[in-house]
C-alpha positions in Angstrom: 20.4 -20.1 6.7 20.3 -21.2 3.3 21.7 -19.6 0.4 20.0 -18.3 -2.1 18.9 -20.9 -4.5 19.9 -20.4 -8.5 17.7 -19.6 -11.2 18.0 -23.3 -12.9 16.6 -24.3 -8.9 14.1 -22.4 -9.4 12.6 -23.3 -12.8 13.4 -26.7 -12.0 11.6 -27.0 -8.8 8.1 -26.0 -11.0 8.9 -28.5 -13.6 9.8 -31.7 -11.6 7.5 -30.9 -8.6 6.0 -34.1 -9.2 8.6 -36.4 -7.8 8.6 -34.8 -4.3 6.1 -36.1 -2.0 4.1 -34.0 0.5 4.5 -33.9 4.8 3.8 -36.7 6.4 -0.2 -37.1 6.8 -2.1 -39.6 9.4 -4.0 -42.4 8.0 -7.2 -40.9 8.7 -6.9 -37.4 6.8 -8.8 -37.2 3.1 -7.1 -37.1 0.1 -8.0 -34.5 -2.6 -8.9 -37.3 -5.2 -10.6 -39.2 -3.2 -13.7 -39.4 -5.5 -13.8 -40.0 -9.1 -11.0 -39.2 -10.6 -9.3 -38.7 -14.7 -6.0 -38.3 -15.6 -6.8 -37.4 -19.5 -3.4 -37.2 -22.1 -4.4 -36.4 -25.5 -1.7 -36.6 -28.2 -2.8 -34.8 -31.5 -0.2 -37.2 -34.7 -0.5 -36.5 -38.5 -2.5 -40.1 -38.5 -4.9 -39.9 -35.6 -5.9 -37.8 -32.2 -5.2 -40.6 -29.4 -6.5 -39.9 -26.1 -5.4 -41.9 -23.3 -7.8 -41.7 -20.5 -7.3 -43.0 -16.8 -10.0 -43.1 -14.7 -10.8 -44.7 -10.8 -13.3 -47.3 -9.9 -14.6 -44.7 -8.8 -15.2 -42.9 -11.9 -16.4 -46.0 -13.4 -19.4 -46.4 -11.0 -19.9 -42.5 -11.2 -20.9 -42.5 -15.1 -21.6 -46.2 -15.9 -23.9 -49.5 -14.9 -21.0 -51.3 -15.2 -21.4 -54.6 -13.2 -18.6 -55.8 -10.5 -19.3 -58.2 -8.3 -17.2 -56.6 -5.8 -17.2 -53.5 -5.9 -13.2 -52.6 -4.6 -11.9 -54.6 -7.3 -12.5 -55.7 -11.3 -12.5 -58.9 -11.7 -10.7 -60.0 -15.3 -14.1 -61.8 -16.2 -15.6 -58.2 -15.8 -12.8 -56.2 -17.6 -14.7 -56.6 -21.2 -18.3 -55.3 -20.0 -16.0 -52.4 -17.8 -14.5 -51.6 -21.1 -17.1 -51.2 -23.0 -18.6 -48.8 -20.8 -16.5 -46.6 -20.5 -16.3 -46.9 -24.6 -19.9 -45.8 -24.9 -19.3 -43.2 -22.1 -16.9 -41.4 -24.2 -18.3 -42.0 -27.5 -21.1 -39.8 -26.0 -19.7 -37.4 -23.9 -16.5 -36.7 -26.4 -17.0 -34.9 -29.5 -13.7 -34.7 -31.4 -13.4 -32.9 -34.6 -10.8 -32.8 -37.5 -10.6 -29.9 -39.5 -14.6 -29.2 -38.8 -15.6 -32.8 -39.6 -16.6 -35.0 -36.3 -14.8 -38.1 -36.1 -15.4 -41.4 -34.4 -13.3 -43.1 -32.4 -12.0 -46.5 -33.3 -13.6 -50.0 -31.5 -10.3 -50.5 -28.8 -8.2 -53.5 -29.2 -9.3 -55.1 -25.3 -5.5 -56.8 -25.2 -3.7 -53.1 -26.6 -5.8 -50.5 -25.5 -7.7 -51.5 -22.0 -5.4 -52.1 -19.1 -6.5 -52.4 -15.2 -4.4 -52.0 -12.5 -5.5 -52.9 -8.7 -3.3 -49.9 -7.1 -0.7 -49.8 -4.0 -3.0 -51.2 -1.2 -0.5 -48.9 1.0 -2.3 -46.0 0.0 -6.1 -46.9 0.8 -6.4 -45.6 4.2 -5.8 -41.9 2.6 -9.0 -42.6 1.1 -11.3 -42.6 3.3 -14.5 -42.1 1.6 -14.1 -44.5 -1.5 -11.1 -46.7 -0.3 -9.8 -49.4 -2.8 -12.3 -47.9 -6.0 -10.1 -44.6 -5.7 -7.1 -45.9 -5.9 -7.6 -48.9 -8.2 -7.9 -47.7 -12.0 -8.3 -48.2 -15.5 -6.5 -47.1 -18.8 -8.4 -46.7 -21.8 -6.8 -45.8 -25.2 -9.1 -44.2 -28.0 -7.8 -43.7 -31.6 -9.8 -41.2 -33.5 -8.4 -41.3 -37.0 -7.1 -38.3 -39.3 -7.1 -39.0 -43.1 -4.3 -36.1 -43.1 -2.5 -34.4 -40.9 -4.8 -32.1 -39.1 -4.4 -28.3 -39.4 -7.6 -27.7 -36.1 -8.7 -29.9 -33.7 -11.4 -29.5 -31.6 -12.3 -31.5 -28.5 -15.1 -31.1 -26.1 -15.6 -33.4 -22.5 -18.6 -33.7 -21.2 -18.2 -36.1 -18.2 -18.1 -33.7 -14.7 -19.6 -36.1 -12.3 -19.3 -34.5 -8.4 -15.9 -34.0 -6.5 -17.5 -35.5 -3.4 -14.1 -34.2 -1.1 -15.5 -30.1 -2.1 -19.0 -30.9 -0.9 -20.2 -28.0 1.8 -21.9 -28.7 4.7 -25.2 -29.3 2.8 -24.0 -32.1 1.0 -23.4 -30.1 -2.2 -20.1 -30.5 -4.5 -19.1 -29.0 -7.2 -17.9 -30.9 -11.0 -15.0 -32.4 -11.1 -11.9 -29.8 -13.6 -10.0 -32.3 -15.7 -6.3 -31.3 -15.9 -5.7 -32.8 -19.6 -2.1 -32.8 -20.8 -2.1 -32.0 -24.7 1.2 -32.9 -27.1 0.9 -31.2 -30.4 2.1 -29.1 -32.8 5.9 -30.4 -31.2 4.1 -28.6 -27.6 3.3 -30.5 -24.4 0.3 -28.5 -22.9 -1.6 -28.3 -19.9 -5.2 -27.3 -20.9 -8.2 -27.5 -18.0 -12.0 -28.5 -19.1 -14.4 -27.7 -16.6 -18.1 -28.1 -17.4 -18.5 -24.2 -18.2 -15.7 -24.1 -20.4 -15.8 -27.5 -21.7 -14.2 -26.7 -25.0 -10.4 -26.5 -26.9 -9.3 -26.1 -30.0 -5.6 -26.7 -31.6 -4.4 -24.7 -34.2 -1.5 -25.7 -36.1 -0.7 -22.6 -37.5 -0.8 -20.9 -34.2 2.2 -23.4 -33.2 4.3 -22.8 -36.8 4.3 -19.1 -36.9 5.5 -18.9 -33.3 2.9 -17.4 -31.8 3.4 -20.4 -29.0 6.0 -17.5 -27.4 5.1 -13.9 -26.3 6.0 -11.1 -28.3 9.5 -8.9 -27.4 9.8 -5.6 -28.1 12.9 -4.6 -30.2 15.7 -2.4 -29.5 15.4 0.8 -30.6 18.4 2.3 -32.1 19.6 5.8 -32.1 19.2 8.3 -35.4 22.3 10.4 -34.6 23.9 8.4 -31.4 26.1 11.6 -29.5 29.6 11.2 -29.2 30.9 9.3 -25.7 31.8 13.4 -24.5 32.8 12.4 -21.3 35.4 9.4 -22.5 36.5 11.4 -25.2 37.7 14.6 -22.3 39.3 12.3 -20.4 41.2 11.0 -23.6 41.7 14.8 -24.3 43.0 15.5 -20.5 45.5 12.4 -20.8 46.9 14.2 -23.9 47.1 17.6 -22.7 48.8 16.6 -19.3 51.5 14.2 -21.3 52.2 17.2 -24.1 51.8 20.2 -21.6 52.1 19.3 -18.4 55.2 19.7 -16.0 57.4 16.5 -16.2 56.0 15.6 -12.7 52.1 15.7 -13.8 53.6 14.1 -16.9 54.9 11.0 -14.6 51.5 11.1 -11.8 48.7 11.9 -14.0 49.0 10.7 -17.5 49.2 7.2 -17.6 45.9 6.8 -15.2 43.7 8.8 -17.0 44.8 7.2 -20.2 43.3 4.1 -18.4 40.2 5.9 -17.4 39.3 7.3 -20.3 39.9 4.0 -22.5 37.7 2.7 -19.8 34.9 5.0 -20.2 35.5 5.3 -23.8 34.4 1.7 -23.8 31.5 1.8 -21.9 30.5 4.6 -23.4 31.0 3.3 -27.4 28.9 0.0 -26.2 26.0 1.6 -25.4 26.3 4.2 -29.0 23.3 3.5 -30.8 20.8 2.4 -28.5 17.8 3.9 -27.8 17.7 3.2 -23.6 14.1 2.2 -22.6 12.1 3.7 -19.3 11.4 2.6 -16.9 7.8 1.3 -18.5 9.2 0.4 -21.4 11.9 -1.7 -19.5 9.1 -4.1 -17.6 7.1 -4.4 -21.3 10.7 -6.0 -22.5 11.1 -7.6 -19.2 7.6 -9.6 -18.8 7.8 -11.6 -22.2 11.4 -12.4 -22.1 10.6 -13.6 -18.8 7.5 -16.0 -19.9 8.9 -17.2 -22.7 11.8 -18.8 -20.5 8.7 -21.0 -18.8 7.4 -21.4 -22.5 10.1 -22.9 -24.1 10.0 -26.0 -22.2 6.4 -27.0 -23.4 8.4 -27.9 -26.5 9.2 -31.3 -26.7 12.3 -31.7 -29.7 14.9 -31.1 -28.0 16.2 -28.1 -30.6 13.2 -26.5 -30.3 13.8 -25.9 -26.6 17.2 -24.4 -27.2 15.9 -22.3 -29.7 12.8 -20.6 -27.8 15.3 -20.2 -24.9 17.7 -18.5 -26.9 14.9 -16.1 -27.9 15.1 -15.1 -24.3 18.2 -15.9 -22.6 21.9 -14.7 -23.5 25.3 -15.8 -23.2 26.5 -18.4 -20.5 23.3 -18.2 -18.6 21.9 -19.7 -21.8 24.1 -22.8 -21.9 24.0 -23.4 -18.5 20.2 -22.8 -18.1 19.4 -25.3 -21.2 21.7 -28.5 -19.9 20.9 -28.1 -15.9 16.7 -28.0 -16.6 16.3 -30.0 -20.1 18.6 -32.8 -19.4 16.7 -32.8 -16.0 13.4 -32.6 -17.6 14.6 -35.9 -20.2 15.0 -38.0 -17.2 11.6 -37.1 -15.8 9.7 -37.8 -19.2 12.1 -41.1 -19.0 10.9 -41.6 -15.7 7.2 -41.4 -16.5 6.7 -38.4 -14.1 5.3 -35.7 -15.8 5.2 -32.0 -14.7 3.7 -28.7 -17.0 4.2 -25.0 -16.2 0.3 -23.6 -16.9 0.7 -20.2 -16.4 3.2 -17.2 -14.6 2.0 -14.3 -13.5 4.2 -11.0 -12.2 3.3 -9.6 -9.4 5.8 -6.6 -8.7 8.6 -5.7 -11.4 10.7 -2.5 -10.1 13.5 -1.1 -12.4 16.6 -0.7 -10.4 19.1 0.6 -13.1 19.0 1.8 -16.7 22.4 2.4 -18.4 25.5 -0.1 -19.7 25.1 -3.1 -17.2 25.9 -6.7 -16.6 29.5 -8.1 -17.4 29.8 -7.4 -20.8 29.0 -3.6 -20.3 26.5 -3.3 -23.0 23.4 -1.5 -23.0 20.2 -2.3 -21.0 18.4 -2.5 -17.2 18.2 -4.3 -14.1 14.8 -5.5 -12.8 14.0 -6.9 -9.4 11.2 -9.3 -10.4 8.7 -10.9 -8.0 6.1 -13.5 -9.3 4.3 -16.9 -9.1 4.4 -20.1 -11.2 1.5 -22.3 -10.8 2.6 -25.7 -12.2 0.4 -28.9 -13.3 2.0 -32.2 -11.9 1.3 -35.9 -12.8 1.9 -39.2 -10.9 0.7 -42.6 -10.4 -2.2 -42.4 -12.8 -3.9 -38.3 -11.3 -3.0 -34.2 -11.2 -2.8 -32.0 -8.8 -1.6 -28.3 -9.2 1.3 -26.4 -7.0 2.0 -22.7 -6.9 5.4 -20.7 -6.1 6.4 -17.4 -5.5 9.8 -16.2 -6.5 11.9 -13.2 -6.2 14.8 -12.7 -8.5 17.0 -9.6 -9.6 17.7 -10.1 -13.9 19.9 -8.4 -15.7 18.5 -7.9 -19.4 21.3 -6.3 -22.0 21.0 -5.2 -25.7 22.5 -8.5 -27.6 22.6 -8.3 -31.4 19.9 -10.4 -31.6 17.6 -8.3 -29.5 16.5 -8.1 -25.6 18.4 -10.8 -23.6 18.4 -11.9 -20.1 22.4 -12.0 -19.3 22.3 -12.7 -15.5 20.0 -13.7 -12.3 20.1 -14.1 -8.4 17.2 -15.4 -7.1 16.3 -13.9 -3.8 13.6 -15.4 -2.0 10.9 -18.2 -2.8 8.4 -19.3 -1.1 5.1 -22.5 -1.7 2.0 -20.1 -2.0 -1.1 -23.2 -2.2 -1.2 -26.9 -3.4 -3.2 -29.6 -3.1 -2.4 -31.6 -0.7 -0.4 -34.8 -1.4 0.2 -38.1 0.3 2.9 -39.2 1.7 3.6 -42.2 -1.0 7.2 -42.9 -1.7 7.2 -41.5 -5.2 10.1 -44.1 -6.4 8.3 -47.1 -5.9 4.4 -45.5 -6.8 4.6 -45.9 -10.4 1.5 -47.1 -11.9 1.3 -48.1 -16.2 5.0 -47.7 -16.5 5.2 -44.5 -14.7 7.6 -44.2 -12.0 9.8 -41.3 -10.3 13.0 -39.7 -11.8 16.1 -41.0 -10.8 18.4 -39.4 -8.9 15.5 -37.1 -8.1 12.9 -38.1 -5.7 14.6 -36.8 -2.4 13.4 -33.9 -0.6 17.4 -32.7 -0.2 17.4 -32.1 -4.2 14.9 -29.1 -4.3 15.3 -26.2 -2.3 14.4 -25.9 1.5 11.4 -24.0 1.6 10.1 -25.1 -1.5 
């Protein structure tokens, strides 16, 4: 049986879940985008809102008259008049504004900012309703420009047509959800339009004042912190047994509770001052320190990252934590793969101990934490979303900065729902430059029942 995996294992399996495949599947079994299909990454810069949209044959013959004489491929003769389709598409059915004013989109440059690729032929038989026009796509760059660095953007998509693989019995489907990944602010997003909710707006205040990370409680210190009574009797006890005491009690008894009460002394001086929390109290420190270890690797500086983790994470753990995931995380964005964390929720948090825990014997709790991560993953041109349960014990310790997580074990962890995937060798699937991370794309490197 396995051992327990480690809490970098953890987080990392979320964040580069895009670079294992799925189970084997036969030739004849649907895959979830077969229909049309977006893979929308907007990048808000001080000079323009650039959205980079990817989009199926499929897609194309969805929401446009665009012309192609056969109808699985796109012929370079037709790649102008399936450009500027798609142009007039989005021109429509985008509404971008820049601090309240609507903004255009620039005309694309057809050699910079239109690309088509044809797609692994391999991977056709997964798609059995649209074939070649699923897997054969287009890229299409849009500049929309910013006289100054924007301060709120807002962005609406208005282009749902039907996910024909959700369609009931009766023929009925429901709008395709875009899964667009937003950079920002210094943040790398997940945010979801869906047709009911077809609106979001960046802020860029709510990125510099730091309300990006959830809110900690502090640490509540002590008025008049008591005395460490029971350190200081044993200190007492070692002195009346060495002054008083018969020469034999002198030799058996002083010298080890000299050691006890030093020890307790100790123990008991690193927890003076602090208010202890209860056991309510204790999950409300818990559940943002917790989050804003997911949170922290939306940044996308590489200081930043070590900074919002250090707002949640304590001594070695810290360290060890930042290099095993970020570095990790740098060969994926150098890969092209591209994996988000969109949300954590905690599902049981039960407070096994309140008093001076951990290693370094200071003040604070121990929670046994269960809870699931769903996660947003990227490859070859489409996303798909993954969720995971985890159980973990934390240790959480009074540090001088605040609330820190000092120590983990991760108990159990288990794959809760995701889309199904196929079974494309991820190193060699790379479409527009994308392609898997190295030294990452085996099975063997996340853990067993992930």
């Amino acid at each position: 049986m396995p051992s327990p995996p480690s809490l970098f294992r953890a987080i990392l399996a979320v964040l580069t879940a895009c670079v294992v495949a799925g189970t084997a599947r036969g030739a004849g079994e649907l895959d979830p985008k077969d229909g049309p299909d977006v893979d929308l990454r907007i990048a808000v810069e001080d000079g323009e809102v650039r959205f980079q949209i990817i989009t199926n044959l499929a897609f194309l013959d969805e929401t446009t008259d665009a012309y192609r004489e056969d109808e699985s491929t796109l012929d370079p003769s037709e790649a102008p008049a399936a450009m500027d389709a798609l142009v007039e598409l989005f021109r429509r059915d985008i509404e971008v504004k820049v601090d309240g004013a609507v903004v255009a989109p620039l005309a694309p440059d057809p050699d910079r900012d239109f690309e088509y690729d044809q797609g692994d032929a391999s991977l056709i038989p997964h798609f059995v309703n649209f074939g070649a026009r699923a897997v054969a796509r287009t890229r299409l760059t849009l500049r929309y420009p910013c006289k100054s660095p924007p301060d709120r953007v807002s962005i609406i998509w208005g282009t749902y047509p039907d996910n024909v693989t959700l369609a009931d019995d009766e023929g009925i489907a429901p709008p395709i959800e875009i899964l667009c990944r937003l950079a920002a602010g210094g943040v790398d997003r997940i945010v979801r339009f869906q047709r009911e909710e077809p609106q979001f707006i960046w802020h860029r205040a709510a990125e510099e004042d730091g309300a990006r990370m959830a809110p900690v409680p502090p640490i509540r210190q002590q008025e008049s912190p008591p005395l460490p009574a029971a350190g200081l009797g044993l200190f007492g006890a070692a002195l009346a047994a060495f002054a008083l005491g018969p020469a034999r009690l002198r030799r058996v008894a002083t010298g080890p509770l000299l050691l006890l009460s030093i020890a307790f002394l100790g123990v008991q001086l690193a927890g003076r001052g602090v208010d202890l929390p209860s056991d309510a109290e204790a999950v409300s420190v818990f559940e943002p320190l917790h989050e804003n270890i997911y949170r922290a690797f939306d940044y996308t500086d590489e200081s930043d990252v070590y900074d919002a983790l250090a707002e949640s994470v304590d001594g070695p753990l810290l360290e060890r934590l930042y290099d095993e995931v970020y570095r990790s995380l740098v060969l994926q964005e150098a890969g092209g793969a591209v994996s988000r964390v969109s949300s954590v929720r905690h599902l049981d948090l039960a407070v096994e101990e309140i008093g001076v825990v951990g290693e370094r014997a200071l003040p604070g709790f121990v929670v046994d934490a269960t809870w699931q991560v769903d996660g947003a993953v990227y490859h070859w041109g489409h996303a798909h979303t993954r969720t995971n349960e985890y159980r973990a014990r934390y240790t959480v310790h009074a540090a001088e900065q605040g609330w820190r997580i000092a120590a983990s074990e991760v108990l159990a962890q288990r794959r809760v729902d995701a889309a199904p995937l196929s079974d494309v060798d991820m190193a060699g699937a790379g479409r527009f430059g994308d392609r898997a991370v190295p030294g990452t794309n085996e099975e063997e490197d996340l853990p067993d029942d992930f």
